[in-house]
C-alpha positions in Angstrom: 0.0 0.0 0.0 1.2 3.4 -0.7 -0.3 6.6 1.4 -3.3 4.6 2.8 -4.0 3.1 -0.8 -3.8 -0.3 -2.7 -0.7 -0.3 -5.1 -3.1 -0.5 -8.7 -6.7 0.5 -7.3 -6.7 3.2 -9.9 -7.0 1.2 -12.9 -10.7 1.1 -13.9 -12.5 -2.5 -13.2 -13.1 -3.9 -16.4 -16.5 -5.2 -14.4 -17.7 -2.1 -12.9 -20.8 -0.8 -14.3 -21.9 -4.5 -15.9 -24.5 -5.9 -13.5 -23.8 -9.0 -11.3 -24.0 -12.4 -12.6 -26.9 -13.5 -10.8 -26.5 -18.4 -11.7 -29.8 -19.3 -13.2 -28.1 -23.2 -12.6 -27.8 -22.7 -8.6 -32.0 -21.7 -8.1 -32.2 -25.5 -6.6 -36.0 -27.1 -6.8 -38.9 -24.6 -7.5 -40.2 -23.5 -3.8 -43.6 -22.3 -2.8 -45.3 -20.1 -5.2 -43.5 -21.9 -8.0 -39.8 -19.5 -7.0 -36.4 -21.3 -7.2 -35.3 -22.3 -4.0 -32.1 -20.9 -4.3 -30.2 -17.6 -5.2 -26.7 -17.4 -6.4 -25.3 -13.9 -7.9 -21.6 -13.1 -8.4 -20.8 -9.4 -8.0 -17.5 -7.3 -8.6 -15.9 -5.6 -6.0 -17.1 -2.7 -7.1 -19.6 -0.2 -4.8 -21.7 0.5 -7.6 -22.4 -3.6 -7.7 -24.7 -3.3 -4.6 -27.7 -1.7 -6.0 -28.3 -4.1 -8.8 -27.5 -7.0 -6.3 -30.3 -6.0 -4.1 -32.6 -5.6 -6.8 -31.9 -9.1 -8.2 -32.5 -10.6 -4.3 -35.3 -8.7 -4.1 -36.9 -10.1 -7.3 -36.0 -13.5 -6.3 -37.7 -13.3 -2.6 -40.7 -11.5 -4.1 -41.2 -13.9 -6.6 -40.7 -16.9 -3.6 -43.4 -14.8 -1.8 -41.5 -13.1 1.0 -43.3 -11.3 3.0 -41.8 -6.9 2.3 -41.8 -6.3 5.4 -38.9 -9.5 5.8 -37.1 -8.6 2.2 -36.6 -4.8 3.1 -34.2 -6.0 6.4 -32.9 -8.7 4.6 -31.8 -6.5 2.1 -30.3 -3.8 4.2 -28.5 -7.1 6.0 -27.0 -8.8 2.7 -26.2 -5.2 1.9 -24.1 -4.4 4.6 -22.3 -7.8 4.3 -21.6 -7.1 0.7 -20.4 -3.4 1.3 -17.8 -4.2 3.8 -16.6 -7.3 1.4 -15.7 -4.9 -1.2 -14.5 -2.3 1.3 -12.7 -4.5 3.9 -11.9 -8.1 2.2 -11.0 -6.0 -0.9 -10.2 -2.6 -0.8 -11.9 -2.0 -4.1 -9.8 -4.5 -5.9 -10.2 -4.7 -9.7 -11.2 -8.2 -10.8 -12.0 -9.2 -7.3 -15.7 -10.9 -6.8 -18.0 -11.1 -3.8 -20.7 -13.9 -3.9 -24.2 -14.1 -2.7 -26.2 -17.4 -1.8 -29.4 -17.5 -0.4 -31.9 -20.6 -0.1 -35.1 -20.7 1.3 -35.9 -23.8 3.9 -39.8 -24.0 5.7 -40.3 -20.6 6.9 -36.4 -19.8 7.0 -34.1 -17.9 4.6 -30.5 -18.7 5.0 -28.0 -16.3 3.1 -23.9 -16.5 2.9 -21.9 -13.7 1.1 -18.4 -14.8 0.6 -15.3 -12.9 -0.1 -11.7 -14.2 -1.0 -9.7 -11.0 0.6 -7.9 -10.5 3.4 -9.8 -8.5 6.2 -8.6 -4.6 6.9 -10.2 -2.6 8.6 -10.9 0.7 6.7 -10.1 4.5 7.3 -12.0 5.9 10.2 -14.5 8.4 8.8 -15.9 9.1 12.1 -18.5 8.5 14.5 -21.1 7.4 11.6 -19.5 4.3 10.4 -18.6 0.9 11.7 -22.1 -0.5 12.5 -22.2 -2.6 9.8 -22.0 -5.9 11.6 -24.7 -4.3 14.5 -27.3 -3.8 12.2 -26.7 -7.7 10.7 -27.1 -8.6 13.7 -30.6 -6.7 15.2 -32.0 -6.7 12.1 -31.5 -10.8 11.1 -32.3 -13.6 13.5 -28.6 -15.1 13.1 -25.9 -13.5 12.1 -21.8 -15.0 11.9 -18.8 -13.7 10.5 -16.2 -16.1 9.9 -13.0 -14.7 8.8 -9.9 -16.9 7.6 -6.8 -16.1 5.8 -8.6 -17.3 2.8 -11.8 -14.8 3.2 -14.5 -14.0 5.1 -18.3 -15.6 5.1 -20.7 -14.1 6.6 -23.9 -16.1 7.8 -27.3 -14.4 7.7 -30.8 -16.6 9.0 -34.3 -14.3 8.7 -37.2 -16.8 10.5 -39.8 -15.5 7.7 -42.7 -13.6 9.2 -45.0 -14.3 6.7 -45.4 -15.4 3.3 -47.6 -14.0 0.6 
């Protein structure tokens, strides 16, 4: 690293701006409502990845008949997990990729996003950031982080209120 930076993070991310690879093969078995039971997307490390990511989970547990009132925390959740993959595992790394798994299993939605970095905590920006993990935690009924020298996975579980 040179002044606080990663050596390269300046040359543009042949990925960024494409939206993320959401695996049509990894939906599993239809669930309720006629839905895949599973969701696989791979995203680059790349901020601007998030917002199509949530949209693509969203569709996915709308169309499996989650409840809104579950997919809006479960969003804000897998977002904040992804966010401080590409911020912490990564440091914006071209070429690096976050993935996000979700299946649904009676009444309970089970979501991993994986990284392949090596943890770092980022520059403190004040009082107004490092709550990430805190709201994982209140908002989801489980929430682990397991971080190795090979990456990090973070473990989400939501015990669906409802389905429609």
């Amino acid at each position: 690293m040179a002044g606080g930076r990663d050596v390269g993070a300046d040359r543009p991310d042949p990925t960024a701006g494409t939206a993320p690879h959401v695996d049509p093969a990894a939906r599993g078995g239809p669930a309720e409502g006629g839905a895949p039971s599973a969701f696989r997307a791979a995203l680059a490390a790349d901020p601007t990845q998030l917002s199509p990511t949530r949209e693509a989970l969203r569709a996915w547990l709308t169309g499996a008949g989650v409840d809104e009132a579950d997919v809006e925390v479960v969003l804000i959740a897998v977002g904040e997990a992804c966010a401080n993959a590409i911020e912490h595992g990564y440091r914006f790394a071209p070429g690096a990729r976050v993935t996000v798994s979700a299946r649904l299993r009676a009444g309970r939605l089970e979501v991993e996003i994986r990284d392949t970095g090596g943890w770092r905590e980022g520059p403190s920006q004040g009082r107004d950031r490092g709550r990430g993990r805190l709201i994982m935690a209140r908002l989801m009924d489980e929430a682990e982080l397991d971080g190795t020298p090979d990456g990090t996975t973070v473990r989400l579980v939501k015990h669906l209120s409802g389905r429609r």
